[in-house]
C-alpha positions as CSV (number, residue, x, y, z in Angstrom):
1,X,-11.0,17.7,16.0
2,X,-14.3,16.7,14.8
3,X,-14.2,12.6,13.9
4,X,-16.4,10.0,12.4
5,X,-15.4,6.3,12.9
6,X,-17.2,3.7,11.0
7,X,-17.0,0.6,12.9
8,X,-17.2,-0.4,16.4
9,X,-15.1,-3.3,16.6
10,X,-12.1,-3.7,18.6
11,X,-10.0,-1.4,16.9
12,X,-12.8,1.5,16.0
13,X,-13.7,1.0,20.0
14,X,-10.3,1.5,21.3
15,X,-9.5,4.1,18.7
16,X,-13.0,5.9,19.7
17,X,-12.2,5.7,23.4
18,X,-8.1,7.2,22.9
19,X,-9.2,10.3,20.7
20,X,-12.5,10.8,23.2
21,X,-9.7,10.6,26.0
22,X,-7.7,13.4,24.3
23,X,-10.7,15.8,24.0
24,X,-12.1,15.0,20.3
25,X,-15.3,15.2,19.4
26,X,-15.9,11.7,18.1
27,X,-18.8,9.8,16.4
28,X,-18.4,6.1,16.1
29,X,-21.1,4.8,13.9
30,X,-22.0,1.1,13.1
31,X,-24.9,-1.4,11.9
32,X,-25.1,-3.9,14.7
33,X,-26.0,-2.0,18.1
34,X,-24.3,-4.5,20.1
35,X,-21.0,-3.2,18.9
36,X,-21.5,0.2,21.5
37,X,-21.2,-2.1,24.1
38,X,-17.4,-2.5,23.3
39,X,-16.9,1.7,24.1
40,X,-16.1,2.4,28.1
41,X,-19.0,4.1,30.1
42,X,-16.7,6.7,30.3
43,X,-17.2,7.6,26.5
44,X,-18.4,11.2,25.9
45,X,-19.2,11.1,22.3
46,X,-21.7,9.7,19.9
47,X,-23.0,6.3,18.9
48,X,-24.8,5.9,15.9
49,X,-26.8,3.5,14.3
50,X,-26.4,3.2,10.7
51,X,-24.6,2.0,7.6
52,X,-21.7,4.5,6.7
53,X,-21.8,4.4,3.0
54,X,-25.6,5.9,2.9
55,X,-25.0,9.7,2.3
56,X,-28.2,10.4,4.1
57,X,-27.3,9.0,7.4
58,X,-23.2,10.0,7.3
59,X,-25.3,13.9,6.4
60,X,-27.2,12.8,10.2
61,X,-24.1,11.8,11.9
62,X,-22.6,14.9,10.9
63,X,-20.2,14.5,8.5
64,X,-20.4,17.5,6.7
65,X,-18.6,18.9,10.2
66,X,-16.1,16.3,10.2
67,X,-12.2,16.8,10.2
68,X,-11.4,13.2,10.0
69,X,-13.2,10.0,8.6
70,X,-11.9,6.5,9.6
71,X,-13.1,3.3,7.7
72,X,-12.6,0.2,10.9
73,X,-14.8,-2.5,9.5
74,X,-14.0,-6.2,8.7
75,X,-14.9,-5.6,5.4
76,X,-12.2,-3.9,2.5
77,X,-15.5,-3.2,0.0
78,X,-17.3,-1.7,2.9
79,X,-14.2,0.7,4.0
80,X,-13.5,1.4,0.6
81,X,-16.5,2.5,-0.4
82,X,-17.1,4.9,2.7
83,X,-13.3,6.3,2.6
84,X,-14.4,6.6,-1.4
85,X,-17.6,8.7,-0.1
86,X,-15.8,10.5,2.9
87,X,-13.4,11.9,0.7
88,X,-14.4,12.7,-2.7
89,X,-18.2,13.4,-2.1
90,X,-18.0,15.0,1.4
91,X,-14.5,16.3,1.2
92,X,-13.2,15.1,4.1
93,X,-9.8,17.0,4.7
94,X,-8.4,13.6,5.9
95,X,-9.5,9.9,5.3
96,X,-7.8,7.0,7.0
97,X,-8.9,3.5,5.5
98,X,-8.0,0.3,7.0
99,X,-7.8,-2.4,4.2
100,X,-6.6,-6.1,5.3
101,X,-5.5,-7.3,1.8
102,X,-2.5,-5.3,1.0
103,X,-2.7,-6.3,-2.3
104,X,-5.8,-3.7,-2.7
105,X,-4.3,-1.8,0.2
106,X,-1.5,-0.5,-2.5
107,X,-3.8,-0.3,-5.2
108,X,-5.9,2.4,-3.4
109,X,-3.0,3.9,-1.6
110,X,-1.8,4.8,-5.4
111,X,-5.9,6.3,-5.9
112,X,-4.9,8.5,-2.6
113,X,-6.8,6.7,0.3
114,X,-5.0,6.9,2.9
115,X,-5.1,3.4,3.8
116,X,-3.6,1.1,7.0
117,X,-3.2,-2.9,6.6
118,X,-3.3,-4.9,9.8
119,X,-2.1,-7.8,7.5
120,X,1.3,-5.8,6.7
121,X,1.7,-4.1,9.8
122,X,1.0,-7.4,11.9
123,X,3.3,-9.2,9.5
124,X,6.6,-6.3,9.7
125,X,5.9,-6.4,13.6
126,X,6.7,-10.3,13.4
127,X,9.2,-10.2,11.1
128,X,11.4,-7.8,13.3
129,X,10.7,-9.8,16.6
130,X,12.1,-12.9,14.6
131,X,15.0,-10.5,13.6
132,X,15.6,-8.8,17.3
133,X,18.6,-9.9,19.1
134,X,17.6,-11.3,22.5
């Protein structure tokens, strides 16, 4: 599969590095270079430099290729809007949004963005350690 991650934190890194591993072809944009340092030197995709709600540069990264589109900032507005983009203007067959509010989480969930809360996940993860016998 052909992907496109927006955002090289810790999570777009690590996600960037698994699917490179598996044999995607991935692209891993973001607006602060010294985000690429976080991807392994064993990385065989892309690194780009740019903001991934400008239609020009996602058109440059080569979106209008991609299979999946992945919105891993630390900003909702920012993921939103490039999930919003991804999908509707470029047709992205599948986009995966991570949101941390869940209150806006379900709100686009019910728009159909596929969307992924740390906040909820983090919190269901705790609640079931609490709840685990042993």
């Amino acid at each position: 599969m052909n992907i496109i991650i927006m955002g090289c934190g810790r999570v777009g890194a690590q996600l960037a590095e698994m699917l490179d591993a598996e044999g995607h072809h991935v692209t891993v944009v973001d607006t602060d270079p010294y985000s690429f340092r976080r991807l392994p030197h064993s990385f065989s995709g892309s690194a780009e430099l740019g903001n991934g709600m400008d239609q020009d540069f996602l058109r440059h990264a080569g979106i209008e290729q991609a299979d999946v589109f992945v919105a891993a900032t630390q900003g909702d507005n920012r993921n939103i809007m490039a999930a919003q983009i991804a999908k509707h203007i470029f047709k992205i067959p599948k986009v995966i949004c991570r949101i941390y509010d869940p209150i806006r989480e379900e709100v686009y969930r019910t728009l159909g963005l596929q969307t992924i809360s740390p906040t909820t996940v983090g919190a269901r993860m705790m609640k079931e350690a609490i709840e685990r016998q042993g």
